[in-house]
C-alpha positions, 0 to 999 in steps of 0.5 A: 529522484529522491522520494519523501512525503510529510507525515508518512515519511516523516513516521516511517523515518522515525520506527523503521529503525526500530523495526530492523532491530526486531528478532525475525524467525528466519524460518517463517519468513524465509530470510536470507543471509549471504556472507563473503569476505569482504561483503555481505547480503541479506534480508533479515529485516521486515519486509526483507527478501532475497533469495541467493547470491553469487560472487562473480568478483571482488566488485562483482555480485549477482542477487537472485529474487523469487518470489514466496509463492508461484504462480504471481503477478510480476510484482518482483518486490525486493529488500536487502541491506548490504555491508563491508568491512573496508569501502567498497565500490561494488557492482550488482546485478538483481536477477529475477527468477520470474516476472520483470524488473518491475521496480527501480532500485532505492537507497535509504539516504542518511536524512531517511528519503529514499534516493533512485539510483542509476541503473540499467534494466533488461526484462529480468535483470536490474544493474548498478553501481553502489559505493558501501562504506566501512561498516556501514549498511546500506539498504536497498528496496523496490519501494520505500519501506512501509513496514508494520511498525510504520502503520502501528506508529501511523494509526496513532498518530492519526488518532491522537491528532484527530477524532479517530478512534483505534479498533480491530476488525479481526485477524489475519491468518498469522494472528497480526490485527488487522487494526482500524481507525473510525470517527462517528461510528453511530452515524447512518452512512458508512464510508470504507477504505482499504489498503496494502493487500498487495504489499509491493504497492507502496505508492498506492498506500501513500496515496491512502495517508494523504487521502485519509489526512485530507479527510481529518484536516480540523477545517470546515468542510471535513468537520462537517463530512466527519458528522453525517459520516462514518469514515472507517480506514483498514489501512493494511489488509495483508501485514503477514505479506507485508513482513515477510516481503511477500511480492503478491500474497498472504501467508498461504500463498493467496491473493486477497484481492482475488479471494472477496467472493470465496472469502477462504482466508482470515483476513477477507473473512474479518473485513467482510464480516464487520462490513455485513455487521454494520450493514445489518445493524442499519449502517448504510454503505455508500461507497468504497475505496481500495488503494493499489499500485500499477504502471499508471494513475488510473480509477478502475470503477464499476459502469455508470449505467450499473444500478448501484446506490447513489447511481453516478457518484464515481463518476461525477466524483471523478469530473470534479477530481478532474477539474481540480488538478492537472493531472490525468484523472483516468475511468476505467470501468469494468463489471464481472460479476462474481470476480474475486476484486474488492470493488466487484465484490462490494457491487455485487454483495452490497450494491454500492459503488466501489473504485480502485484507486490505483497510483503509478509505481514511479509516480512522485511524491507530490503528485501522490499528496496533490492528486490524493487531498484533491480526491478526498475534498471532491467526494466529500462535496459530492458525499455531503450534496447527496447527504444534505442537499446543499451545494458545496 
């Protein structure tokens, strides 16, 4: 299997180099570096980690992986390049110290895609063969790497090639903005959404490009949702988590999408209080989104019966997303007031609806695209009917 997509590939292909060139304080982010004769291993490189290693032969070798902070959501994210210095037929063992082998491995290819390779797995190991050449690194990942330069290079080209605007809603806990796009933000009515809290759940924020693409799409249907709408993306809410290849958390070892009701850290604090901004100036919230990744497709939603504005949105939203594509389209709705959850805390806090928008681990990339541009065109219907009492 190889993973690519179109623009958000084609973007990442075009910064991650420049970002593996980049100064990293191995002390802020943990890096690791293990040199042995004829190889070496590390992750000195955003979005990098690896924690030791062993030499069991010339051939052999043996990666540990442990997570920043303890206890953590098995999430087992790894990053790590490896090199020689003669060819190399090498045989490697990823050993994790908590959670399971969540992910599959992936080798960055020479054309920027990123390649499954074979491999064996137990609960806590991974295993496979990798062919190093001459002074030639290879990179391995859990994921394909979407790093911060990759979002900073995303957000202007979205910008330069719609009506977006680039703005900030504040700062995470490390001082990183935590950068915006919007369009139409005198509008009455306010759509949000929001992604990467988690910073192994990449396949959720590919679904978040493809999502967002469809809504600026120069054709009739988007044009007229962007005039009665205030889209507002915040693509990345844990950049401190994402560079330092965080499995779960941000900088101070928290789960932001546990922390909306406590709102203890920087970045909850920044998004909730441009939301209450908007909010009181008279900007309606109608709905929002948080895109993760988990072992499946899945829309975790709040019950149909829970009085919230636009009562029935998500879920004739997702009978239509249903009727447009022929994959599994599942509701999973839950309600526990006070959990920490970004859609319960839109619910409670705001009464509006909110859905996680959930995405497999190993789902592939034209089943992200497809399942995503049908989404976003089935809540702009729904959106604008509600809006402008039209059938669409």
């Amino acid at each position: 299997m190889v993973l690519n997509t179109s623009a958000a590939i084609s973007l990442w292909k075009k910064y991650f180099w420049l970002s593996v060139l980049c100064v990293v304080s191995t002390d802020v982010f943990a890096r690791q570096s293990c040199e042995f004769e004829k190889t070496s291993f590390d992750s000195n490189f955003p979005a990098g980690r690896l924690t030791s290693c062993q030499k069991l032969s010339e051939q052999n070798y043996r990666l540990i992986i442990s997570p920043a902070f303890s206890p953590v959501n098995p999430s087992a994210w790894y990053a790590f390049r490896v090199r020689a210095k003669e060819t190399i037929e090498l045989d490697i063992e990823i050993v994790f110290s908590t959670g399971f082998a969540r992910y599959s491995p992936k080798l960055l290819m020479s054309d920027q895609s990123w390649k499954v390779l074979p491999y064996q797995k137990t609960e806590r190991t991974i295993s496979f063969s990798l062919t190093v050449p001459k002074e030639q690194s290879q990179y391995i990942a859990a994921q394909p790497i979407l790093d911060n330069a990759y979002y900073e290079s995303w957000l202007e080209h979205v910008s330069a090639s719609t009506d977006a605007e680039i703005f900030s809603v504040g700062f995470s806990e490390q001082n990183n903005e935590l950068k915006a796009l919007q369009v139409s933000p005198e509008s009455a009515l306010l759509f949000l959404i929001i992604g990467r809290q988690h910073p192994p759940e990449v396949t959720g924020a590919l679904a978040l490009s493809a999502f967002v693409e469809r809504l600026f799409e120069r054709e009739p249907l988007a044009e007229q949702f962007r005039q009665f709408v205030n889209i507002v993306v915040i693509p990345q809410v844990n950049p401190d988590g994402v560079k330092a290849g965080k499995w779960r958390h941000n900088s101070h070892g928290i789960d932001l999408n546990r922390d909306w009701h406590q709102r203890s850290q920087q970045e909850t604090q920044s998004i909730h209080g441009f939301i209450k901004e908007r909010y009181e100036s008279g900007q309606q919230l109608v709905f929002a989104l948080d895109f993760h990744s988990t072992n499946r497709n899945v829309y975790y939603t709040m019950p149909a019966e829970k009085e919230l504005y636009w009562q029935g949105l998500t879920q004739e939203w997702l009978a239509d997303l249903t009727a447009r594509i022929s994959y599994d389209v599942i509701d999973a709705p839950s309600d526990r007031p006070g959990n920490g959850v970004f859609k319960q805390y839109i619910a409670d806090y705001f009464h509006v609806q909110a859905v996680t928008y959930e995405v497999g681990d190993e789902t592939l990339i034209e089943e992200i695209k497809k399942t995503a541009h049908a989404a976003a065109e089935a809540l702009m219907i729904q959106v604008l009917s509600r809006t402008t009492g039209e059938k669409f």
